[in-house]
N, C-alpha and C positions, 0 to 999 in steps of 0.2 A: 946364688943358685940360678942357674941359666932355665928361664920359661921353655914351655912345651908348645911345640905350633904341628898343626897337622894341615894336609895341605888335601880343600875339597874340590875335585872336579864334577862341577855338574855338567852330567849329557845325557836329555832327555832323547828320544827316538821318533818323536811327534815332530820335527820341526819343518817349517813348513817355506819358509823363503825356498834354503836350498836343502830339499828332500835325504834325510841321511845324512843332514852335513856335517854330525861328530866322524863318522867314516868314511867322508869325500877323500880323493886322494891327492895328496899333495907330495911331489918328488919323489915317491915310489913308498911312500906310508900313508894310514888315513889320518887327517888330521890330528883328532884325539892324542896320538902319539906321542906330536910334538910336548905337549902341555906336560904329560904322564912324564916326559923324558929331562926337561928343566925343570920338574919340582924333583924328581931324583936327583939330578946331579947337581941342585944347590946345594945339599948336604946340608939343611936346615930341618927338614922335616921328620917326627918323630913316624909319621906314616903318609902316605896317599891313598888315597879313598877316591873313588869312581860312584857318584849317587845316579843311581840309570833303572828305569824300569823295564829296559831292552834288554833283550836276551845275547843277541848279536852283539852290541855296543858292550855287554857285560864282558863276554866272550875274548871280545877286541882288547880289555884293558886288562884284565889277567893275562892277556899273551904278553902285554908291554911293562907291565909287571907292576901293574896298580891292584890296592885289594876293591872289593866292589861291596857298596851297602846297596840292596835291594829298595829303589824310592816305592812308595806307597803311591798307587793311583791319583787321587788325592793331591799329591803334591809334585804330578806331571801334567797338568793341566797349563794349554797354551797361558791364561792368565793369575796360576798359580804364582803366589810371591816367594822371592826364595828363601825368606825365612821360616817357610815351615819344613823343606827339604833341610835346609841346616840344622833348626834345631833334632830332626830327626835323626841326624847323623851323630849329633853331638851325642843326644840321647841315649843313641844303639852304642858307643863306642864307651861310654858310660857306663853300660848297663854291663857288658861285655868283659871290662877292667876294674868295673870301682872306682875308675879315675878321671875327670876331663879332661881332655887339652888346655893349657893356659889360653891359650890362641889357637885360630883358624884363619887359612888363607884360601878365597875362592881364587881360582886360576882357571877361568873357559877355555875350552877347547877353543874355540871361535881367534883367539888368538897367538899362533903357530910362533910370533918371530919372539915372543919375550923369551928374556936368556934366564937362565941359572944364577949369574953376577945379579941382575937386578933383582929378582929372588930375595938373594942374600943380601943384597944392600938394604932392600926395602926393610925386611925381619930387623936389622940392626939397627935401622930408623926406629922402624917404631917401640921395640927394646930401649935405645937411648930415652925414650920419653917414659916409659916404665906403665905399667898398666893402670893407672890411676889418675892421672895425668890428663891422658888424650882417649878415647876410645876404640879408634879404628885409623886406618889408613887406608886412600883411594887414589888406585893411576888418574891420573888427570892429563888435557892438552891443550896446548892451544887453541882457541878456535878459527876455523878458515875466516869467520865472519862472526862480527859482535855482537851480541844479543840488541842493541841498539837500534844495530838497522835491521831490524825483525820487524816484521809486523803481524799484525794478530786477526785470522777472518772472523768474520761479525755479519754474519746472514751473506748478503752480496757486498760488504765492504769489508776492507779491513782497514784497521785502525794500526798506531804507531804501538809495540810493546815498552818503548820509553813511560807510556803513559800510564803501564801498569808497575812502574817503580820510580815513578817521578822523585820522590822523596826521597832517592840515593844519589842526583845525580844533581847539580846545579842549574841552573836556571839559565839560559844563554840570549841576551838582549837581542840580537837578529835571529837566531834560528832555532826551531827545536832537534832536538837532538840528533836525530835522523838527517839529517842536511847535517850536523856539524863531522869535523875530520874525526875519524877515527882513535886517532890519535892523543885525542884529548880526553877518550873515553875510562877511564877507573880498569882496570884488569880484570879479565876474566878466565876461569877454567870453562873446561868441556871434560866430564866425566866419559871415562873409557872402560868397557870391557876388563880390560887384559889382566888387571891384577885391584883383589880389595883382600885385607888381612882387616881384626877385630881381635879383640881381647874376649875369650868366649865369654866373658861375664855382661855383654853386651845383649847377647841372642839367647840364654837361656834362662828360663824364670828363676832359678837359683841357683847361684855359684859361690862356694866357698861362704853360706851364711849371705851373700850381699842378693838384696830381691830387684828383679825389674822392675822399671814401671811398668805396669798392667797396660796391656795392648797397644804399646808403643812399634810393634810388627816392625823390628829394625836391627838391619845388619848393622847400622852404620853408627849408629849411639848419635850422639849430640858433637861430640869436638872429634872432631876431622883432621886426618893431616892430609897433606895434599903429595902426589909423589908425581913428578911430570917425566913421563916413560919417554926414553930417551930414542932418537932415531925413526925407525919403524917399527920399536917393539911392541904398539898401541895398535897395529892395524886390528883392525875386526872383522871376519868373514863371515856375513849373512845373509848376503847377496851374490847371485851367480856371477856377478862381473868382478866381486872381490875376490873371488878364486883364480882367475885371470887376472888382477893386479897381483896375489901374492906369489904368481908364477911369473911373471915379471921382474919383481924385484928380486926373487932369485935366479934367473936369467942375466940379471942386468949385474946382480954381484951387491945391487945395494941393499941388501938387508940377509940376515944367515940366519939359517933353522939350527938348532940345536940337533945336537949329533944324537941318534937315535939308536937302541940296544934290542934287537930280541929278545922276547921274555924266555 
């Protein structure tokens, strides 16, 4: 039997980098669009949901043809976490049908270039691992720079961030960490925006009989898979000069928006 994935877009109306930026306009649609338009045309999802306390922003994603759960105040605060907007979705959709989604995929507006293919690819990842398995899956990337040679302020200094995971890394006879090559460093990801799916029995306090742990406030469960978004489909727009990089790379041809439908 093939699981149920529902695909949630959050676009609060508060946001505050760049003002309105689920409705910014990018190549003659707002944002939002793009997201609404590759979770349609992966052909994975059993719905799309729009979680928005905006009336405009609601407005915008029933034109593009997403349905819209109304966020509760509550759970549009700049440092509200997004597990309580999820489980609310889950909740209303729930209450609505009788039934849950086996899965839920967030997909931000904030990132315009992810395709439809990677959608789908991702869904079949975490499928192949079966809901029991693993808990969730998160885009992940490279990072420009190693958490290594980070360092950490401390009043008027800062200090090396090797020192606060000393015990992952070995011991180097001339140098600490921070002076040594890169190269020699253990692997790392850098979580992205663009794309995280879960197994809803991750985010809701009961699913099928199975119980959460109690205030573990977590989309993400404990085993993780990692998915590394391929190209530019990881960019993130939440600063005014990313909306000038994402016009760019559409300009220059290297990276493509998904093709977009009026609702």
């Amino acid at each position: 039997m093939t699981a149920s994935i529902v695909a949630l877009i959050p676009a609060r109306g508060g946001s505050t980098r760049i003002p309105r930026k689920n409705l910014a306009d990018l190549n003659g649609h707002p944002l939002i669009a793009y997201t609404i338009a590759s979770a349609q045309q992966s052909g994975v999802f059993s719905g799309v949901y729009v979680s928005t306390e905006d009336a405009e922003i609601a407005e915008c994603a029933r034109h593009y043809g997403a349905m819209v759960i109304d966020r509760p105040s509550e759970f549009a605060a700049d440092l509200a976490p997004d597990i309580g907007w999820v489980v609310h979705v889950l909740e209303t959709l729930r209450r609505r049908s009788g039934t849950t989604p086996d899965a839920f995929a967030i997909l931000r507006p904030t990132s315009p270039f992810r395709s439809p293919e990677t959608i789908r690819a991702a869904w079949e990842h975490l499928q192949h691992h079966g809901p029991f398995a693993v808990d969730s899956l998160r885009a992940v990337e490279k990072p420009k720079q190693h958490p290594l040679k980070m360092w950490i302020p401390a009043g008027e200094l800062i200090f090396p961030f090797a020192d606060w995971i000393r015990y992952q890394i070995e011991p180097h006879p001339l140098a600490p960490a921070h002076s040594q090559p890169a190269q020699t460093f253990f692997p790392v990801y850098a979580q992205n925006a663009s794309l995280e799916m879960a197994w809803s029995r991750v985010a809701i306090p009961e699913y099928d009989g199975l119980k959460r742990i109690a205030n573990t406030l977590s989309i993400s469960g404990e085993r993780v898979l990692p998915w590394l978004m391929p190209g530019f489909e990881g960019v993130d727009i939440n600063q005014p000069e990313d909306l000038d990089y994402a016009r760019w790379l559409i300009e220059t041809k290297r990276a493509t928006l998904p093709g977009v439908v009026h609702g």
